[in-house]
N, CA, C and O atoms as a Tinker XYZ file with bonds, in Angstrom:
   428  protein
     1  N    -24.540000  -27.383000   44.331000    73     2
     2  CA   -23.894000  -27.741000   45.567000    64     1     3
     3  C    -24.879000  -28.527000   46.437000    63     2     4     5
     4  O    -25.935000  -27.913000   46.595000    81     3
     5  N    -24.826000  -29.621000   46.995000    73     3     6
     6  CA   -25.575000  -30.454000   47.503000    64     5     7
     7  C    -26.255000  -29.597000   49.127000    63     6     8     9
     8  O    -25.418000  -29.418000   50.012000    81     7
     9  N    -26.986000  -29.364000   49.264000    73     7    10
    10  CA   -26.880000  -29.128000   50.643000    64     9    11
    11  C    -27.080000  -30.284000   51.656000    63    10    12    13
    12  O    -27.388000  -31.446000   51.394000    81    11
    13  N    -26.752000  -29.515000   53.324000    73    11    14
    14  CA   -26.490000  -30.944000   53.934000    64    13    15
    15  C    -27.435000  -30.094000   55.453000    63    14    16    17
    16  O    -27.356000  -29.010000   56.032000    81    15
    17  N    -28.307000  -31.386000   55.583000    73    15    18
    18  CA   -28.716000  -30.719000   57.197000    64    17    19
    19  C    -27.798000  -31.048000   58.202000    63    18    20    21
    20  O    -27.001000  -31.983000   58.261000    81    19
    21  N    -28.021000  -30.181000   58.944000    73    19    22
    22  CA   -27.111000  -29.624000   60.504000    64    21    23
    23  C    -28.810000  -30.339000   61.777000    63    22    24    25
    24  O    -30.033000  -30.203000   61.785000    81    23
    25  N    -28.013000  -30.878000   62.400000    73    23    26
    26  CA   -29.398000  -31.682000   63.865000    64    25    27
    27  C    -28.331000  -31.562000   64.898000    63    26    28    29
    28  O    -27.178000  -31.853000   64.579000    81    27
    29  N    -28.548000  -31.246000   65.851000    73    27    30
    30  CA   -27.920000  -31.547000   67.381000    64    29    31
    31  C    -28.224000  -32.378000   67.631000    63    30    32    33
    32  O    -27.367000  -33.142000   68.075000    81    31
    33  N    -29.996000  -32.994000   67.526000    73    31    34
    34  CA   -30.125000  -34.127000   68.081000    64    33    35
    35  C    -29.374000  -35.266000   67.446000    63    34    36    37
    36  O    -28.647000  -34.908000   66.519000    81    35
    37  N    -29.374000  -36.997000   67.817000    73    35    38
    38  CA   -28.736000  -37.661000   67.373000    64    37    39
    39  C    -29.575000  -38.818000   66.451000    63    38    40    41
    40  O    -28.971000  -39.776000   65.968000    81    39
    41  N    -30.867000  -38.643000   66.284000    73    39    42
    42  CA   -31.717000  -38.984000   65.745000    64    41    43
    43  C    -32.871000  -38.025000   64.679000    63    42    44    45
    44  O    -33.547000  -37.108000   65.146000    81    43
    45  N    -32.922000  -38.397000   63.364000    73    43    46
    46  CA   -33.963000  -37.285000   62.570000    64    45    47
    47  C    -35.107000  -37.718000   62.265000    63    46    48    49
    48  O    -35.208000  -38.601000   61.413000    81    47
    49  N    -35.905000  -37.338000   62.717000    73    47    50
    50  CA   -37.456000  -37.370000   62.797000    64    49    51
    51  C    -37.754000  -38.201000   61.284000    63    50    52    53
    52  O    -37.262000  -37.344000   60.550000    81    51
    53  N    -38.142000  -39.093000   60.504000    73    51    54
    54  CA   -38.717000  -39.332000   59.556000    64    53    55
    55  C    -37.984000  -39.439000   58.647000    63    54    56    57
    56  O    -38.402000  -39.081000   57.546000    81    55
    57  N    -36.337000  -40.080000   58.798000    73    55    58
    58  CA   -35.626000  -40.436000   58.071000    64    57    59
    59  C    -34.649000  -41.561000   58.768000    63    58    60    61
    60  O    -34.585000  -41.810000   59.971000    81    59
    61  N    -33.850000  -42.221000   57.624000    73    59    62
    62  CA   -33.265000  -43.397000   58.666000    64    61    63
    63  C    -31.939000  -43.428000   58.079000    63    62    64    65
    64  O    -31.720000  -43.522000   56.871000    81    63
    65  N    -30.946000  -43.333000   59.120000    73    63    66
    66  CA   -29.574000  -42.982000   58.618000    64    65    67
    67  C    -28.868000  -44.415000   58.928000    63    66    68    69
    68  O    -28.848000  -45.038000   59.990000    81    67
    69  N    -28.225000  -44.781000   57.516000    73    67    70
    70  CA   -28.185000  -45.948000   56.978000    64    69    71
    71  C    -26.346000  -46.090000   56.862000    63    70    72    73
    72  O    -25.704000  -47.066000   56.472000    81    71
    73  N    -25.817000  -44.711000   57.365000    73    71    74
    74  CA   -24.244000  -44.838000   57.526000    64    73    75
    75  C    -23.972000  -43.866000   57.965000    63    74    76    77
    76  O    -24.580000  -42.815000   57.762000    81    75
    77  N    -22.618000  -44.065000   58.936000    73    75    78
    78  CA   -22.446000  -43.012000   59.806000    64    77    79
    79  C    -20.785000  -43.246000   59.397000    63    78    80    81
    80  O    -20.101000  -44.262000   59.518000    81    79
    81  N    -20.353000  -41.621000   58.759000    73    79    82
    82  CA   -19.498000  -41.801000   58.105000    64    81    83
    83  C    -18.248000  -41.355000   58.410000    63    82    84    85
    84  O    -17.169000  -41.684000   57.918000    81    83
    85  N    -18.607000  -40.248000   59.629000    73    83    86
    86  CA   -17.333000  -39.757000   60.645000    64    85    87
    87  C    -17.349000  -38.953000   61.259000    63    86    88    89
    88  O    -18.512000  -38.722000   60.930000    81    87
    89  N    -17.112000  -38.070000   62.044000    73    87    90
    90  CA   -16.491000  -37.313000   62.594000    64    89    91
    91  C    -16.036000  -36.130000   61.615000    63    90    92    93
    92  O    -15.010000  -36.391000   60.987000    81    91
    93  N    -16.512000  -35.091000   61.412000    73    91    94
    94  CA   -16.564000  -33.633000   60.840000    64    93    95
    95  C    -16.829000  -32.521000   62.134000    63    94    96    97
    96  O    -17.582000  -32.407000   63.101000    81    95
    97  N    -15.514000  -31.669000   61.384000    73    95    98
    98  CA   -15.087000  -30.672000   62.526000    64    97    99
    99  C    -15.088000  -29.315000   62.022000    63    98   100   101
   100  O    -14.107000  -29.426000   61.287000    81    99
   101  N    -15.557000  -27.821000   61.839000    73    99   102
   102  CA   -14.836000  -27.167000   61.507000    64   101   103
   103  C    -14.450000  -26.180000   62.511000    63   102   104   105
   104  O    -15.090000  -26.198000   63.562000    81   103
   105  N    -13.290000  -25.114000   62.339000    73   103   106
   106  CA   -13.012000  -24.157000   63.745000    64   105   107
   107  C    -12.351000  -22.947000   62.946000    63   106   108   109
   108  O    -11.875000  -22.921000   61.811000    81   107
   109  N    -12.447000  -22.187000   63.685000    73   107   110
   110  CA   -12.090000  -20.377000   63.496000    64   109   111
   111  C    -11.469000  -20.174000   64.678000    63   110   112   113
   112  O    -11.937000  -20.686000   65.696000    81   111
   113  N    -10.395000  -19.445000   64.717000    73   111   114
   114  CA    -9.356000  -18.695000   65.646000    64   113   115
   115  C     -9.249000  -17.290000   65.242000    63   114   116   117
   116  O     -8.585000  -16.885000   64.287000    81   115
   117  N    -10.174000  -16.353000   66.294000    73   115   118
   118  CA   -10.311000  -14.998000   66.158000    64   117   119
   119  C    -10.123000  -14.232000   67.325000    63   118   120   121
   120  O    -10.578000  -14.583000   68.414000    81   119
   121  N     -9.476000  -13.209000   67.149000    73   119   122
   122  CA    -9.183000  -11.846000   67.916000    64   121   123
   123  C     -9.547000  -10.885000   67.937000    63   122   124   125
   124  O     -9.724000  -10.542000   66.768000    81   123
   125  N     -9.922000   -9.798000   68.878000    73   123   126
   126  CA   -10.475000   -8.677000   68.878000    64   125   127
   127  C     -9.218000   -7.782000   68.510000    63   126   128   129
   128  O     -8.004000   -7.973000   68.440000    81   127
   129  N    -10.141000   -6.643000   68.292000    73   127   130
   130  CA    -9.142000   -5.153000   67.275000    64   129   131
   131  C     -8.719000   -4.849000   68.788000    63   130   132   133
   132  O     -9.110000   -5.711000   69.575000    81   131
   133  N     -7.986000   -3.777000   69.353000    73   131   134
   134  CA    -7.375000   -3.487000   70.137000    64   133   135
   135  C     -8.324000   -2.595000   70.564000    63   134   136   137
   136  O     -8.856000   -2.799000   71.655000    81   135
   137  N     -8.646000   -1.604000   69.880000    73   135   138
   138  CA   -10.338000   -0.849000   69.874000    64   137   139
   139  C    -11.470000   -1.025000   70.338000    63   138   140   141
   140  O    -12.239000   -0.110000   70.633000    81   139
   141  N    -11.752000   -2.482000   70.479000    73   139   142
   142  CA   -12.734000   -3.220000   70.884000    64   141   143
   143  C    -12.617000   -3.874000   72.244000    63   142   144   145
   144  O    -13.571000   -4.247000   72.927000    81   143
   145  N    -10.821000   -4.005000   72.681000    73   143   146
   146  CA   -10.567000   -4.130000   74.168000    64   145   147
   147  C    -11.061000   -3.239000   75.011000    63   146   148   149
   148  O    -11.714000   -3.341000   76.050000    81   147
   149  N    -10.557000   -2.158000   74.268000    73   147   150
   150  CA   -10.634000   -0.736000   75.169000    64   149   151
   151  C    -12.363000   -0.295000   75.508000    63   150   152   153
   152  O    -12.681000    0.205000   76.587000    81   151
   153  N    -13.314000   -0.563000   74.462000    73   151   154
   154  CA   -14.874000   -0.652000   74.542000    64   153   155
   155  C    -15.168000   -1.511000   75.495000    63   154   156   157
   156  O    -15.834000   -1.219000   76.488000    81   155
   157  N    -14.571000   -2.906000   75.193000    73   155   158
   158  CA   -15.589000   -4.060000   76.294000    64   157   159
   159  C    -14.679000   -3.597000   77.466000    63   158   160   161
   160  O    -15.362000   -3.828000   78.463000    81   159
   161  N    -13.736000   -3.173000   77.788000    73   159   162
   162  CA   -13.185000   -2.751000   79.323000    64   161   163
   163  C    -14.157000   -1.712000   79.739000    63   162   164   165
   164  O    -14.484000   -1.841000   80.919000    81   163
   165  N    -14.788000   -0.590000   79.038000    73   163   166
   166  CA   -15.529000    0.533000   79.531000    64   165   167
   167  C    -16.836000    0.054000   79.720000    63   166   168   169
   168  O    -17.443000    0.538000   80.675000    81   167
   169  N    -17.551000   -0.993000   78.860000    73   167   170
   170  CA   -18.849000   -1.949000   79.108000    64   169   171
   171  C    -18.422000   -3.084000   80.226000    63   170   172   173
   172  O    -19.201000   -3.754000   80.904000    81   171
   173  N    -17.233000   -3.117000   80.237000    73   171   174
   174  CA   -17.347000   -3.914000   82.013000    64   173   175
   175  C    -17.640000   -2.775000   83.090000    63   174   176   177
   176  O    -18.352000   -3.063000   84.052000    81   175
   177  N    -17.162000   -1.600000   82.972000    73   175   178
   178  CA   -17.982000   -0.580000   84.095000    64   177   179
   179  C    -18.848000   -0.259000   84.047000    63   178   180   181
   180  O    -19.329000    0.011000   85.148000    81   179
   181  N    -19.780000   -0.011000   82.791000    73   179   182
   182  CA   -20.786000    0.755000   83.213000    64   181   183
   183  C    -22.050000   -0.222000   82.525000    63   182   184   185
   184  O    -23.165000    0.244000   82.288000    81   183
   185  N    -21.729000   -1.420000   82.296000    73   183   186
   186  CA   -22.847000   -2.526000   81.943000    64   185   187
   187  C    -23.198000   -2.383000   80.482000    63   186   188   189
   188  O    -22.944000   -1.395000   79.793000    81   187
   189  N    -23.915000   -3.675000   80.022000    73   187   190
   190  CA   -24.403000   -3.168000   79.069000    64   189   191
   191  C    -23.630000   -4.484000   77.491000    63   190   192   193
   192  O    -22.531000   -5.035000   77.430000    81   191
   193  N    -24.670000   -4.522000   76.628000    73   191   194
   194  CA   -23.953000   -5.358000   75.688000    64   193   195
   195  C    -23.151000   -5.039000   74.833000    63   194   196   197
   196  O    -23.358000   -4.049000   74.132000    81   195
   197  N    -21.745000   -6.019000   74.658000    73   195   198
   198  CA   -20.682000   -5.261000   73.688000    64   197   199
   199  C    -21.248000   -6.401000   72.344000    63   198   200   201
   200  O    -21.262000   -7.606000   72.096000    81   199
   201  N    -21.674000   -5.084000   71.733000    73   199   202
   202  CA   -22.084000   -5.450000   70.452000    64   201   203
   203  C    -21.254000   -5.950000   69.444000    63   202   204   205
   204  O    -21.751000   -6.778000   68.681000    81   203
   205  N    -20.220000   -5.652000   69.306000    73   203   206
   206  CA   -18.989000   -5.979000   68.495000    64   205   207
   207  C    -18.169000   -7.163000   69.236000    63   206   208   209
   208  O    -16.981000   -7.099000   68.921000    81   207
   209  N    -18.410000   -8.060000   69.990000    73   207   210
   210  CA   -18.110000   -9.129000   70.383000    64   209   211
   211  C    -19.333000  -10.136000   70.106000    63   210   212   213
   212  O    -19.176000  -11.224000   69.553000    81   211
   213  N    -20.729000   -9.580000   70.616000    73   211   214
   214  CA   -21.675000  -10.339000   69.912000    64   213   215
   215  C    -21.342000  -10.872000   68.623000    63   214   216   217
   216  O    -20.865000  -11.969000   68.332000    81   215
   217  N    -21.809000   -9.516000   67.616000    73   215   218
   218  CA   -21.526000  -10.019000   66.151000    64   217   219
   219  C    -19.773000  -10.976000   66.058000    63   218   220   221
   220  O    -19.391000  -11.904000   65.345000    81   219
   221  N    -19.287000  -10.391000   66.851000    73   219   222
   222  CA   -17.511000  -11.137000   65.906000    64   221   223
   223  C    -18.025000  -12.440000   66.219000    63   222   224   225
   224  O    -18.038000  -13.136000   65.203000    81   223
   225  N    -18.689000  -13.362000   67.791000    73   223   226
   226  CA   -19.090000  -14.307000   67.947000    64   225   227
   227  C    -19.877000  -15.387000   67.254000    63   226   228   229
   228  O    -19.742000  -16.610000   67.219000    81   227
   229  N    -21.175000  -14.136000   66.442000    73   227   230
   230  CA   -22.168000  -14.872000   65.518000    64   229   231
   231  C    -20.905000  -15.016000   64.029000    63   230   232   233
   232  O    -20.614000  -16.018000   63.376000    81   231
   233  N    -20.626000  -14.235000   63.961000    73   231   234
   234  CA   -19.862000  -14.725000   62.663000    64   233   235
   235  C    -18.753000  -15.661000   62.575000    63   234   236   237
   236  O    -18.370000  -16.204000   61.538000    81   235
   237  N    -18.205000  -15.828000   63.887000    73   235   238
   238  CA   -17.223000  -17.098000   64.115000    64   237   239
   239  C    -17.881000  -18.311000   64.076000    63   238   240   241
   240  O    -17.463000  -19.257000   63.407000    81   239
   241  N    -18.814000  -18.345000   64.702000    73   239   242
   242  CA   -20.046000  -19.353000   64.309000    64   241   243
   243  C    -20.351000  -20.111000   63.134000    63   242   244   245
   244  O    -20.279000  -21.315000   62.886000    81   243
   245  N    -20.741000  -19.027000   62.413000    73   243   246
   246  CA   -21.650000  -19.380000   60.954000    64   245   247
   247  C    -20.080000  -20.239000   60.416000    63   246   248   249
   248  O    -20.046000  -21.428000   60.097000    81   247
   249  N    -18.964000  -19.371000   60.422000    73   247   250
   250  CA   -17.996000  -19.851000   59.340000    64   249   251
   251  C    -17.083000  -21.184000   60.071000    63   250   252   253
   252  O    -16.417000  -21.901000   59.324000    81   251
   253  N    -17.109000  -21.440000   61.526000    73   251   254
   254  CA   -16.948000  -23.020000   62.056000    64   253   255
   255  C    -18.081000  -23.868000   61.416000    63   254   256   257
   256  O    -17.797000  -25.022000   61.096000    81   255
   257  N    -19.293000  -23.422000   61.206000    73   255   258
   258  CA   -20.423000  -24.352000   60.835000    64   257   259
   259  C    -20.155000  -24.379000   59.499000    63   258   260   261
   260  O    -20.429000  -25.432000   58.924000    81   259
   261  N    -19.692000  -23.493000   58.862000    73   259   262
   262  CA   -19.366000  -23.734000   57.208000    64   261   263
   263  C    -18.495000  -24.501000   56.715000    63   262   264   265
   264  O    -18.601000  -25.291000   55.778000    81   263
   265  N    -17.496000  -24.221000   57.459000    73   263   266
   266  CA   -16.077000  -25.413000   57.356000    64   265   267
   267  C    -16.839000  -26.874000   58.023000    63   266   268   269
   268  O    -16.168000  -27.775000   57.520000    81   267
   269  N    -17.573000  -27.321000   58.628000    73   267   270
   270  CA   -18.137000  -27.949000   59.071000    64   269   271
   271  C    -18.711000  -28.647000   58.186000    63   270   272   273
   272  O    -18.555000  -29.842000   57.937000    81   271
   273  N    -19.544000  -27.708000   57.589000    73   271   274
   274  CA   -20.629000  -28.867000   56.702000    64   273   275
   275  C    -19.465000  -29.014000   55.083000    63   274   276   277
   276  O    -19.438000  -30.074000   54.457000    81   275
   277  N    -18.968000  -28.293000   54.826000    73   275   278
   278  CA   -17.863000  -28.574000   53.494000    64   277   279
   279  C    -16.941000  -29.672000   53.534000    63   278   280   281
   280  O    -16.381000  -30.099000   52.525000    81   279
   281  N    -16.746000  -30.224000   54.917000    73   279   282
   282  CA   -16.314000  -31.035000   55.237000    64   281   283
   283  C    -17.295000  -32.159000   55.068000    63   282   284   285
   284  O    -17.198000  -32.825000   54.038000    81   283
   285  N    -17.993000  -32.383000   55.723000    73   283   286
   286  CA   -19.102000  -33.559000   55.547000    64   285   287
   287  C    -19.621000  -33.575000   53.839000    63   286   288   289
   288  O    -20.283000  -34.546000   53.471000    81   287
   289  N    -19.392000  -32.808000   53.145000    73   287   290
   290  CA   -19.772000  -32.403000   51.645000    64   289   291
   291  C    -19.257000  -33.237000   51.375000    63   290   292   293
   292  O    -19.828000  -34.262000   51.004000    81   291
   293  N    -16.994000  -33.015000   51.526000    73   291   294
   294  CA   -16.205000  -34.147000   50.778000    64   293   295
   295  C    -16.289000  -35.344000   51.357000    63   294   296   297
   296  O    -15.520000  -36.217000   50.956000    81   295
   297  N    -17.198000  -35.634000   52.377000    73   295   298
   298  CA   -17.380000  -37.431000   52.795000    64   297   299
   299  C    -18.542000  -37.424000   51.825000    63   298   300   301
   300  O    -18.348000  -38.446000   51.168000    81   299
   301  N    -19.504000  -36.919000   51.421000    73   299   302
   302  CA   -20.356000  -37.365000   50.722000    64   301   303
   303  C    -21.673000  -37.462000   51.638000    63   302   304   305
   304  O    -22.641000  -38.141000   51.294000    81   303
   305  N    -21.642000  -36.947000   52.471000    73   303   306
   306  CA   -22.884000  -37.012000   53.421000    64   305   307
   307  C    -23.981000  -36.608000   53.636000    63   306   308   309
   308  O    -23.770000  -35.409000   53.821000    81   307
   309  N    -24.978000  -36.755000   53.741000    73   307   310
   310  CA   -26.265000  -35.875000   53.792000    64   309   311
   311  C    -26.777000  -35.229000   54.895000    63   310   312   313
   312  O    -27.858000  -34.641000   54.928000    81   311
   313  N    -25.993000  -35.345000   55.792000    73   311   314
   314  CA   -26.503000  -34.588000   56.899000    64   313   315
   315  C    -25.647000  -34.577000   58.332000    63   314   316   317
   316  O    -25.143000  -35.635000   58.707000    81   315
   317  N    -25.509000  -33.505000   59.034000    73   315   318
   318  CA   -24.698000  -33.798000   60.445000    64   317   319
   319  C    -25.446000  -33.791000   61.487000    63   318   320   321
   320  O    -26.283000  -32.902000   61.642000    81   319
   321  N    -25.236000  -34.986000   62.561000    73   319   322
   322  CA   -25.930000  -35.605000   64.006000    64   321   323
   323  C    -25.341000  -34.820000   64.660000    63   322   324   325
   324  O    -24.563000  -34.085000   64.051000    81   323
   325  N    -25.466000  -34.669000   66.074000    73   323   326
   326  CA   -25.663000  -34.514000   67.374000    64   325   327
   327  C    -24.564000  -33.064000   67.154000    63   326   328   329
   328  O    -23.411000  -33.371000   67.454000    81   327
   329  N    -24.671000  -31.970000   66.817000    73   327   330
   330  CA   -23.526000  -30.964000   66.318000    64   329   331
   331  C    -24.063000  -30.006000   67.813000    63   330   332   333
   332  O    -25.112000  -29.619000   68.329000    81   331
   333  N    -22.207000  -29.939000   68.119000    73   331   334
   334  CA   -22.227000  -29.518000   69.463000    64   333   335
   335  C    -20.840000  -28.352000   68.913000    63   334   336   337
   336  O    -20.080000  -28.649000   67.991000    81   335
   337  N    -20.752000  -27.047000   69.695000    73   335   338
   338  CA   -19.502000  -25.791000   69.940000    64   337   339
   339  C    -19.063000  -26.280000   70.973000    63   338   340   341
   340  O    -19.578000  -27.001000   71.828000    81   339
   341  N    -17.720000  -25.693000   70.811000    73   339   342
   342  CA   -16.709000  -25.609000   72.111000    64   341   343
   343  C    -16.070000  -24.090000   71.711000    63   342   344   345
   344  O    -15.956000  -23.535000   70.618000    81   343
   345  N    -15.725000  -23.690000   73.002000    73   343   346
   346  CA   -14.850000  -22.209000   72.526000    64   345   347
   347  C    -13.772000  -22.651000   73.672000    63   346   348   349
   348  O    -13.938000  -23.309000   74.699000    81   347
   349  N    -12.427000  -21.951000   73.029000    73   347   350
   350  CA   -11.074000  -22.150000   73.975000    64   349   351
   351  C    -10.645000  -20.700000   73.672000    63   350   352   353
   352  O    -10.741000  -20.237000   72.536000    81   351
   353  N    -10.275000  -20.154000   74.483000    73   351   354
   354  CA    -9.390000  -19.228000   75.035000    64   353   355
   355  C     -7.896000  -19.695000   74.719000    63   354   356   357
   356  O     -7.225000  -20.590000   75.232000    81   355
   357  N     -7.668000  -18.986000   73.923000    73   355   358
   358  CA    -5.858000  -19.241000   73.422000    64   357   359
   359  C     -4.968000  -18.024000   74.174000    63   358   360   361
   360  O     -4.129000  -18.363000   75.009000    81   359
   361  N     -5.149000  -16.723000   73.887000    73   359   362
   362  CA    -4.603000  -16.147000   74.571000    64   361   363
   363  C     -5.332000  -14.775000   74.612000    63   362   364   365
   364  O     -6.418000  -14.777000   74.033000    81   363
   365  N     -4.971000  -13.680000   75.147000    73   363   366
   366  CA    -6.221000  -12.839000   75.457000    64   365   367
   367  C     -6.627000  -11.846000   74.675000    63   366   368   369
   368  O     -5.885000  -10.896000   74.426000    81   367
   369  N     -7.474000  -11.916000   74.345000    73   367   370
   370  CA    -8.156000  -11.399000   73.004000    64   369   371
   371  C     -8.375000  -12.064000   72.066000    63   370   372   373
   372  O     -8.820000  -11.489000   71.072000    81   371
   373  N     -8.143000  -13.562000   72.021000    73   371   374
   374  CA    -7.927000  -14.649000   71.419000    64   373   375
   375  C     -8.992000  -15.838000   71.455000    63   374   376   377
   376  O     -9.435000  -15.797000   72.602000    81   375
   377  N     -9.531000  -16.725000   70.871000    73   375   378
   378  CA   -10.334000  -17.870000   70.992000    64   377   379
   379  C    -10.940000  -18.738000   69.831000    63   378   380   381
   380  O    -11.634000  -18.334000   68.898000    81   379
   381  N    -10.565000  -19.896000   70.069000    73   379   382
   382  CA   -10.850000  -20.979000   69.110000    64   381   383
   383  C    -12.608000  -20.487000   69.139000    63   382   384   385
   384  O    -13.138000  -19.564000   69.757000    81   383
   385  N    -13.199000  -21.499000   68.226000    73   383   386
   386  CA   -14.656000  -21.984000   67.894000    64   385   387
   387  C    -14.818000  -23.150000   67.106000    63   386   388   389
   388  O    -14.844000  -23.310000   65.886000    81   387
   389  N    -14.952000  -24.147000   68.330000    73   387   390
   390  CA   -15.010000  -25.656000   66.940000    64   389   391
   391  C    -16.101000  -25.652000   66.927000    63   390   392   393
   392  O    -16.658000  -25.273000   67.957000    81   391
   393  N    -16.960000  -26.078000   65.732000    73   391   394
   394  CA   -18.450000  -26.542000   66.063000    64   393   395
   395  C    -17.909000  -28.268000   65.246000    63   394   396   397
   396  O    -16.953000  -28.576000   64.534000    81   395
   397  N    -19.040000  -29.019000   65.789000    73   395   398
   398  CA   -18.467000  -30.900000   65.492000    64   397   399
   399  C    -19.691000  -31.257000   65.352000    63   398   400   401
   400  O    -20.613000  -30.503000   65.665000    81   399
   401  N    -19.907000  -32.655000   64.782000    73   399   402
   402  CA   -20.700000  -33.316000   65.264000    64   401   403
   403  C    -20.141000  -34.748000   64.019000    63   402   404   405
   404  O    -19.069000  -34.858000   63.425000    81   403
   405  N    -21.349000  -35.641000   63.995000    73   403   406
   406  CA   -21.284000  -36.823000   63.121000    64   405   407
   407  C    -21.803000  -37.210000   61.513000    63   406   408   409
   408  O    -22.821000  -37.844000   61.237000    81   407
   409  N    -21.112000  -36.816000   60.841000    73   407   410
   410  CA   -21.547000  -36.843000   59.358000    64   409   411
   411  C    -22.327000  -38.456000   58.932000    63   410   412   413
   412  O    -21.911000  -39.569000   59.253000    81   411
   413  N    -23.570000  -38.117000   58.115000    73   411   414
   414  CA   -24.247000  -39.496000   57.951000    64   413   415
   415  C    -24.889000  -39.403000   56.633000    63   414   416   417
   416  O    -25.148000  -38.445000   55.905000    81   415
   417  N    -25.097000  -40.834000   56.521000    73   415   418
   418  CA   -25.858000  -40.872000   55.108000    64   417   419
   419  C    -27.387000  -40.963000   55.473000    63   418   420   421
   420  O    -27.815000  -41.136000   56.614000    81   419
   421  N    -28.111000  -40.826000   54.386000    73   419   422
   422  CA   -29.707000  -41.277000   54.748000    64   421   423
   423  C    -29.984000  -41.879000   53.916000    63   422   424   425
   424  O    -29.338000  -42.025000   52.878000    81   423
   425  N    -31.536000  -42.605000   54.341000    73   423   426
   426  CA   -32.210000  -42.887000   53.472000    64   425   427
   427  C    -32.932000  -42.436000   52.363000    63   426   428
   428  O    -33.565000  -43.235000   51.673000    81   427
């Protein structure tokens, strides 16, 4: 499986990208257990980190960035520029995770 680097920035140090091939997106739409409402409502009173929103967060992550780079795979690309998240609120308990950026070739 080819791997592909991930850069936020829009420039890579010691390589020269010789085609810029599109626009690669991937996103996850996830919800909390009902269980986990009732926790982060009791960690809004008495403080404190809801751990089980952390992790559901890091793992919405990894798998927008996975669909992400599998995507830039089938352009054939070697690497993704300037890769930026967005999160949307769909409905409550609810929320997108796009991570994006610009699929490119190198030298």
């Amino acid at each position: 499986m080819r791997h592909i680097s991930i850069y936020t920035s829009e420039h890579i140090a010691d390589k020269t990208i010789i085609e810029h091939v599109g626009l690669v997106r991937g996103n996850t739409i996830r919800a909390r257990h009902l269980g986990r409402d009732i926790l982060a409502a009791f960690r809004n009173i008495v403080g404190g980190e809801i751990h089980d929103d952390t992790k559901l967060l890091a793992e919405s992550r990894e798998q927008a960035l996975d669909r992400m780079v599998d995507e830039a795979r089938a352009l054939g690309a070697d690497a993704v520029i300037g890769v930026r998240f967005s999160t949307s609120m769909l409905a409550h308990g609810a929320a997108e995770l796009l991570a994006y950026g610009t699929a490119v070739k190198l030298k």
